[in-house]
C-alpha positions in Angstrom: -64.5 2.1 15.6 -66.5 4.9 13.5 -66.8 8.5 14.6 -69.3 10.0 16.0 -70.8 12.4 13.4 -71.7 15.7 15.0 -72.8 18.4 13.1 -75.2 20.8 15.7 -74.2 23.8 13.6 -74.9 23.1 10.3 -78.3 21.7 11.1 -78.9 24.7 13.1 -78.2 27.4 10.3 -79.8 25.5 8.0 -83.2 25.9 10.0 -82.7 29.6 10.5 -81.6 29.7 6.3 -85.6 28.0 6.3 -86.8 29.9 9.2 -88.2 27.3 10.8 -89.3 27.1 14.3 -87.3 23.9 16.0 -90.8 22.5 16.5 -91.5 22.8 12.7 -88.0 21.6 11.9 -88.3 18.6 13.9 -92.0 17.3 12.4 -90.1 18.0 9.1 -87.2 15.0 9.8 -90.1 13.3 11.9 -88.1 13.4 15.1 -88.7 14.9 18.4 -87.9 18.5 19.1 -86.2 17.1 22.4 -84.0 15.4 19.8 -83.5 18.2 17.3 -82.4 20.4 20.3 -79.8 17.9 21.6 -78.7 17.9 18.0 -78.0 21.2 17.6 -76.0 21.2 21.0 -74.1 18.4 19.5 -75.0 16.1 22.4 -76.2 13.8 20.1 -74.8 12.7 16.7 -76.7 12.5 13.6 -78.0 8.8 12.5 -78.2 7.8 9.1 -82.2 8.2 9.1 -81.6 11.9 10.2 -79.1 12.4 7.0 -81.4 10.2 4.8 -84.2 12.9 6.0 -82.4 15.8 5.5 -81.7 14.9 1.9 -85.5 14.2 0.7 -86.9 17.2 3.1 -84.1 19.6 2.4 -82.6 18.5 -0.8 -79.0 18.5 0.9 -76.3 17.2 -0.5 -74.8 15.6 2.5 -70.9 16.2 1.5 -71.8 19.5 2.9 -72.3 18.3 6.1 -68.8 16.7 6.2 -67.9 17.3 10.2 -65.1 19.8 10.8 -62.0 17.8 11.9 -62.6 19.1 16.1 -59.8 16.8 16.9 -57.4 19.0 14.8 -59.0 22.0 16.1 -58.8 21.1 20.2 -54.9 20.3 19.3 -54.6 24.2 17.9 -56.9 25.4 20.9 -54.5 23.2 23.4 -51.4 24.4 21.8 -52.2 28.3 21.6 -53.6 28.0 25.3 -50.2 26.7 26.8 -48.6 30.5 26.1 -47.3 32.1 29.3 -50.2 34.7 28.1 -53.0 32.5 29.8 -51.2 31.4 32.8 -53.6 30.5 35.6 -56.3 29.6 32.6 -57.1 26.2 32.7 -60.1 25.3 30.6 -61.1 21.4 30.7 -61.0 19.1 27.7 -64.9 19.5 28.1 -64.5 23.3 27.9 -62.8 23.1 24.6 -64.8 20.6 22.9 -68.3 22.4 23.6 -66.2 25.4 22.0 -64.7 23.5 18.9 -68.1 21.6 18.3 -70.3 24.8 19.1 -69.0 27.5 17.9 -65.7 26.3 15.8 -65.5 29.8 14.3 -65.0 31.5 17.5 -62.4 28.9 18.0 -60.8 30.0 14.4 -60.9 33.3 15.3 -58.8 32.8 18.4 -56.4 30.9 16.8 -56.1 34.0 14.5 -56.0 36.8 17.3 -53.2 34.5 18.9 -51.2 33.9 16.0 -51.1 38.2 15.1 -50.2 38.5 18.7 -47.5 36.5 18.7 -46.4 38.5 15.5 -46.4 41.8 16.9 -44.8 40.3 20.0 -42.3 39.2 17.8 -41.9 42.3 16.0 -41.7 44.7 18.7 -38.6 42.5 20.1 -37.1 43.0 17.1 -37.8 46.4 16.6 -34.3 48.3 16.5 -33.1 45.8 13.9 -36.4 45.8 11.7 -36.3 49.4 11.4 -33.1 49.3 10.2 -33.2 47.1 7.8 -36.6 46.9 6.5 -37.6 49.3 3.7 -39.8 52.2 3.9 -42.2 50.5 0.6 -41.8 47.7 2.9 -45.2 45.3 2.0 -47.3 43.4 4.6 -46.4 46.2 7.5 -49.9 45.7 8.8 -50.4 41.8 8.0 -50.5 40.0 11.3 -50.7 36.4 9.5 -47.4 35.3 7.3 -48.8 33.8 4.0 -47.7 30.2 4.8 -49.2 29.8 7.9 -52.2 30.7 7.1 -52.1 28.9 3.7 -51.5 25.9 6.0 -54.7 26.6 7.9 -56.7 26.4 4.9 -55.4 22.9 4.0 -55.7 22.1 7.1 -58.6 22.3 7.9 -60.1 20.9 5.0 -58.6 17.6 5.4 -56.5 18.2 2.3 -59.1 17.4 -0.1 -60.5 19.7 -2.5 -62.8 17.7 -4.3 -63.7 20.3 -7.1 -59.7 20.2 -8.5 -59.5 16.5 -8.0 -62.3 15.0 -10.1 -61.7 17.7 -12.9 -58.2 16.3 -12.8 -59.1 12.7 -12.9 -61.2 13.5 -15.7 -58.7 14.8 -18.0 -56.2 12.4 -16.7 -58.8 9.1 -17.8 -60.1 10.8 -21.0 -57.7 13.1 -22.5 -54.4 11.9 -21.4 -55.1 7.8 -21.5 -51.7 7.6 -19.0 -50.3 4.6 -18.6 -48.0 2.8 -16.0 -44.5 4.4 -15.3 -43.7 7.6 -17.1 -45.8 10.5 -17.8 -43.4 13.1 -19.4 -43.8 12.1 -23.0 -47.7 11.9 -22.6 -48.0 15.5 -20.4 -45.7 17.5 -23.1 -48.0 16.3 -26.1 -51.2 17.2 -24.2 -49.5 20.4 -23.1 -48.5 21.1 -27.0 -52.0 19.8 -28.5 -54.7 21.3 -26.0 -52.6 25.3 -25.0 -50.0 24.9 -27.9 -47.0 25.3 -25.3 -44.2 23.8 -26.0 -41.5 22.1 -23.4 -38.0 22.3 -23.3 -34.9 21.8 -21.7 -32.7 24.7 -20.7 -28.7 24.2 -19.5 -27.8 26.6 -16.4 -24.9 27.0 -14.8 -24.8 24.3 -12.0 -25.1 26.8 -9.1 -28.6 28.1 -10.8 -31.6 27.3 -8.6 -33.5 27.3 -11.5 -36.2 24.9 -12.5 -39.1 25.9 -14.5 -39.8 29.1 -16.0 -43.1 30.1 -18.3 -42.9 32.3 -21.5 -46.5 33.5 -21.9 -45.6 34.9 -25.5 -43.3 32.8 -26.5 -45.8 29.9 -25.3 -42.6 28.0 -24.0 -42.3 25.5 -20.8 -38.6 25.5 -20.0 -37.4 23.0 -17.7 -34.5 22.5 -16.0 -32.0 19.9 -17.4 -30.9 17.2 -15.4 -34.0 17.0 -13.6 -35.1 13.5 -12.6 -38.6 12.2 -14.6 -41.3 12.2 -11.9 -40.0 16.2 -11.1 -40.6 17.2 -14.5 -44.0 15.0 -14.7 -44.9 16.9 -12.2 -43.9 20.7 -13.3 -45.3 19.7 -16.6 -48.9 19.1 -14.5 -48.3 21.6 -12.2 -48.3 24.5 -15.6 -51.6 22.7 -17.1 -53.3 23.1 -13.9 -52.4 27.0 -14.6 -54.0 26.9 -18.0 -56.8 25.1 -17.5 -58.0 25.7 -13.4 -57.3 29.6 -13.1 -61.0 30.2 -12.8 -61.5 27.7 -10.5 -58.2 28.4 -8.2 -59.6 32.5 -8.2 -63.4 30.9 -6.8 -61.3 28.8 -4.3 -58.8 31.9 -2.9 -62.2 34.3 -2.7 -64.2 32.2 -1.2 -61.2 31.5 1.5 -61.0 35.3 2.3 -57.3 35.3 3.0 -56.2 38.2 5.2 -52.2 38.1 5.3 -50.8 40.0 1.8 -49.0 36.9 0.0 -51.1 34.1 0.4 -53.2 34.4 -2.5 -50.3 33.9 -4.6 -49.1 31.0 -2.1 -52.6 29.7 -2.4 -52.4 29.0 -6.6 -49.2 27.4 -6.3 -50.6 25.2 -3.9 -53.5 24.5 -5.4 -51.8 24.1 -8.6 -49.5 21.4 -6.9 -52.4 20.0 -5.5 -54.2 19.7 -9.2 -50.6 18.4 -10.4 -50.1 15.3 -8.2 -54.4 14.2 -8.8 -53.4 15.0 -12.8 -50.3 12.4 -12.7 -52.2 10.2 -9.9 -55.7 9.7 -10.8 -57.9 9.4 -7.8 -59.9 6.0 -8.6 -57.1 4.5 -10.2 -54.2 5.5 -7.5 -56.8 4.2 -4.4 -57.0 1.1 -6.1 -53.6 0.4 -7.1 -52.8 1.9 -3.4 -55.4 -0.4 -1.9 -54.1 -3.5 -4.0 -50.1 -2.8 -3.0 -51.5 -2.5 0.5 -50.4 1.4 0.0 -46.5 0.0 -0.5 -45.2 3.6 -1.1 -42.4 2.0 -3.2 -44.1 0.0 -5.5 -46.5 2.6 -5.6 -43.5 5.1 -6.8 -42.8 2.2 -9.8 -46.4 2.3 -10.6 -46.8 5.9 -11.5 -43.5 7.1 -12.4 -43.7 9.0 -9.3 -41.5 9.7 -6.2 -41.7 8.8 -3.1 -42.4 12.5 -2.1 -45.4 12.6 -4.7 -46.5 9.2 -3.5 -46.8 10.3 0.0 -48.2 13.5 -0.9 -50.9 12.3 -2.7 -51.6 9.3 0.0 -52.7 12.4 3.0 -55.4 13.6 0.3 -57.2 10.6 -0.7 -60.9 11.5 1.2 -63.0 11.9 -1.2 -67.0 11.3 -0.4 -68.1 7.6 -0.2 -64.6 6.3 -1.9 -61.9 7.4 1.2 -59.0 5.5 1.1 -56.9 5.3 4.4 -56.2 8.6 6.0 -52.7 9.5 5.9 -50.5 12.2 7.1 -47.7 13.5 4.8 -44.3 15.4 6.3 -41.1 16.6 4.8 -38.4 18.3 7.2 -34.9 19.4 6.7 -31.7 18.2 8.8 -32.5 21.3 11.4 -35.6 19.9 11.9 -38.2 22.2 10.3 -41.2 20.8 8.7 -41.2 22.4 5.2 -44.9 20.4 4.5 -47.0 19.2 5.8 -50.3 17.7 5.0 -53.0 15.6 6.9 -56.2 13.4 6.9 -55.2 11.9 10.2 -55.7 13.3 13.5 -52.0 13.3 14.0 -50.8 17.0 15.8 -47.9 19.0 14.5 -46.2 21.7 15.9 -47.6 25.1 14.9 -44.6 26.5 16.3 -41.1 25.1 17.7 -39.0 22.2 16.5 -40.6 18.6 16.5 -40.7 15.2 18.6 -36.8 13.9 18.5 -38.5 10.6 19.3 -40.1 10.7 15.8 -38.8 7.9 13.4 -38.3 10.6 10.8 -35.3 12.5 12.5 -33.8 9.2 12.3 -34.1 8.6 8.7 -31.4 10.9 8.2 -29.0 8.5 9.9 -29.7 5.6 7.2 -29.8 6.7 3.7 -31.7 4.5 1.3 -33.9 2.8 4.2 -37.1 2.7 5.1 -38.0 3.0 8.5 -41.4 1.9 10.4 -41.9 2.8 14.0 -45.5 2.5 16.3 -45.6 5.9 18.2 -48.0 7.1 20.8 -49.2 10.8 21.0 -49.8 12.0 24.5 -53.3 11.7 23.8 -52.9 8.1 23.4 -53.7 7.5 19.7 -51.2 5.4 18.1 -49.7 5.5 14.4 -48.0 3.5 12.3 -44.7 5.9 10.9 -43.2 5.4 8.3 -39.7 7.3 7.5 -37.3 7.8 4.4 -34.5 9.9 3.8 -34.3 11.7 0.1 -31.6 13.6 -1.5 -32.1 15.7 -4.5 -30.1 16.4 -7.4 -30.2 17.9 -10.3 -27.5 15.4 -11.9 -24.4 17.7 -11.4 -21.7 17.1 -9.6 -21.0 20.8 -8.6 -24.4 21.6 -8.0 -25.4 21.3 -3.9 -27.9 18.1 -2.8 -30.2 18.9 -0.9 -31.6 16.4 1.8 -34.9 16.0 3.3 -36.8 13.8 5.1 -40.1 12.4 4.8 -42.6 11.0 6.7 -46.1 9.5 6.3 -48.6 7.6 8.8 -51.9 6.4 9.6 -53.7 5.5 12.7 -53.0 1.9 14.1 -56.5 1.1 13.9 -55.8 0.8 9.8 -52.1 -0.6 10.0 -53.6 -4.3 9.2 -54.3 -1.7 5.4 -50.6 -1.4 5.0 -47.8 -3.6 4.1 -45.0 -1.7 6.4 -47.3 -3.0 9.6 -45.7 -6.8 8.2 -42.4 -6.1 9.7 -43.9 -4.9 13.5 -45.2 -6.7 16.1 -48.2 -4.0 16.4 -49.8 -6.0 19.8 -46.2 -6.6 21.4 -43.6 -4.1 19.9 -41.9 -1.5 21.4 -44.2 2.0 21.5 -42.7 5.6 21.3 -43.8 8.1 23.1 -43.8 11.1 21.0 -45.2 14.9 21.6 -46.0 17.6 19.1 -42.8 20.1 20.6 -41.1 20.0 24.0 -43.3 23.7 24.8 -46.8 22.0 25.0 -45.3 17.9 26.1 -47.2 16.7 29.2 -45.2 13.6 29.8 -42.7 13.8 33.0 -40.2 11.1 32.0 -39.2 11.3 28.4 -35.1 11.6 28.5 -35.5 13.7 25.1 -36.8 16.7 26.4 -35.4 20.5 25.2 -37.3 22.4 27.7 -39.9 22.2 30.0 -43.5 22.9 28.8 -44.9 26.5 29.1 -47.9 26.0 31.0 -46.1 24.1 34.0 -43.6 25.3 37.0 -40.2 24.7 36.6 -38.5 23.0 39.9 -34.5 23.2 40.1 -33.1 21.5 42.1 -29.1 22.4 43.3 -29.0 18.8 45.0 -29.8 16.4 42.4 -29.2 16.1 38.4 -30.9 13.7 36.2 -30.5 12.9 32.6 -32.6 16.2 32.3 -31.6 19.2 34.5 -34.6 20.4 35.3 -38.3 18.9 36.5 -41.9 20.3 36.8 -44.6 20.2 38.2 
């Protein structure tokens, strides 16, 4: 079933941009000012004759009026409202959506104000130490965002599409680079060498190094690690191209973005460099229909493009793009402890913006069998389904004295697109078992998962010196 498409905010401030009356507005799009009004409110969704009107009235270009992703936002609202700080507040699901739809930058700025109070809460507890140890040139001291998080935000909330980075990639990718099937080394180092006249090369280090790739802008040398695998140097070869050629275009992205916390410019270009790397080795037309043609096999997918898994799912969560969307996907990579070191979404799916994850989640599991993928159908408290699918990677850099490292990784779509995707063959998706997963124990409604690390924030704890269960505690 298609969504709704609401967008009461951008219709209104497009009015006042023409400064026209809603009366005047509404003869404009040849609808009723009744309508127009409920519009705005977002009680009513826009049609395709509205849209159709807008662009020959207005001369809109209707990817502007893409809807912001409220599900995403009521999750963060939800989340951020379950702190012991707004105990007794109880706003309804009807509350928050008015709020997200209505006014969604309130609801950013909010999230923000919460986020650099829980910093300073967390800094004052750790006061004595951090005046110890921190330097008195110390950077940041008055930053109340850390880089990444709010790095994450702007991903985030953009459905991790960035459309501007993606087609220019494509188009050196089909014209310039004429990249075939499997790998892309050979062909990236000879573009690299004809079009910026850099030259790549491999570099021995010592086999504790945690070097990898290192830029002489002089010199006009790419040195990569040796031992590296072929999609990961692929991929840093791409990844230094899109610093060559996009710089301009990364600068327009960061300013417009308006970061506040010191940091995440930087941690913005080497994101969006990343970003500019994996549609560079995966070119969006060709990779959605390969994807759509394997049934998005991951694998095969992997084969295909000379890629990794990693890359494969990466680039999977960002394939949106206006009138050629491909199925939304979220993309996840945690370590053994459990912390998500990416994350990346088109899907509605919640993470946890703070605490561990779901141990119910397929990918904690992966861990246990190397080498195998896993699929599981889990069920998010707010009932939406997904299909999970869950591999286990180790990384080396071909040494036997150098460390492994080991991730896990994690990529799913709604159910209502499993029938799209060949890992749906091997469940039974009217019949099989169902997990019940959360975003983090700290914001879980459900009373009977045997899982559960703690009890959630916003609820009463009830102990009980008479009775133990499998959890030694209940709520109310």
């Amino acid at each position: 079933m298609r969504q709704k498409f609401f967008a009461g905010t951008q219709i209104r401030r497009l009015r006042e941009a023409h400064a026209l009356t809603q009366g005047a507005f509404a003869e404009r799009l040849g609808i009723s000012t009744s309508y127009l009004n409920q519009i705005e409110n977002n009680q009513r969704p826009l049609s395709a004759s509205v849209l159709l009107s807008l662009a020959q009235s207005f001369s809109v270009d209707l990817t502007e009026f893409a809807q912001e992703d409220t599900d995403r936002l009521l999750g963060d609202l939800k989340e951020a409202l379950a702190d012991p700080l707004f105990a007794g507040l109880t706003p309804s699901g009807q509350d928050l959506k008015l709020i997200a739809g209505n006014a969604s930058w309130f609801a950013h700025a909010f999230l923000q104000l919460h986020m650099a109070f829980r910093r300073t809460n967390e800094r004052m507890q750790n006061l004595d130490e951090d005046i110890v140890h921190r330097p008195s040139n110390a950077a940041n001291e008055a930053g109340v965002l850390l880089p990444y998080e709010e790095v994450r935000d702007f991903f985030h909330y953009r459905g991790n599409y960035i459309d501007v980075l993606d087609t220019a990639a494509e188009q050196i990718a089909e014209e310039e680079l004429g990249i075939g099937e499997g790998s892309k080394v050979n062909e990236l180092a000879a573009y690299l060498l004809r079009r910026h006249a850099v030259r790549v090369e491999c570099e021995k280090v010592d086999p504790a190094s945690r070097f990898m790739r290192r830029y002489d802008r002089v010199g006009r040398v790419l040195s990569l690690r040796d031992g590296l695998d072929q999609p990961s140097k692929a991929f840093l070869i791409a990844h230094q191209i899109a610093h060559l050629e996009q710089g301009d275009t990364f600068e327009a992205i960061i300013a417009e973005a308006g970061f506040r916390a010191s940091g995440a410019a930087g941690v913005t270009r080497i994101a969006l460099a990343n970003y500019y790397a994996g549609a560079l080795i995966m070119p969006y037309e060709r990779f959605l229909s390969a994807a759509r043609a394997t049934r998005y096999d991951a694998e095969r997918l992997s084969l295909m493009f000379g890629t990794s898994f990693e890359q494969v799912g990466h680039r999977l969560s960002s394939l949106q793009r206006p009138n050629a969307r491909g199925v939304p996907f979220f993309f996840v990579r945690i370590d053994r402890a459990g912390n998500i070191l990416k994350r990346h979404s088109s899907t509605r799916f919640q993470f946890a913006r703070f605490g561990g994850t779901c141990p119910l989640w397929n990918v904690h599991e992966a861990f246990e069998v190397p080498n195998r993928t896993l699929v599981q159908i889990a069920e998010m408290p707010d009932g939406v389904r997904y299909l999970c699918i869950a591999r286990s990677v180790t990384k080396s850099v071909g040494c036997h004295l150098a460390q492994p490292r080991h991730y896990a990784l994690g990529i799913g779509c709604e159910i209502s697109y499993a029938h799209d995707v060949v890992y749906s063959d091997t469940v039974d998706l009217k019949n099989g078992p169902v997990a019940k997963i959360g975003v983090s124990c700290r914001i879980c409604e459900r009373t009977d998962c045997p899982q559960r690390a703690a009890p959630p924030i916003d609820r009463g704890l009830l102990v009980d010196p008479d009775r133990r269960d499998f959890i030694p505690f209940r709520f109310t």
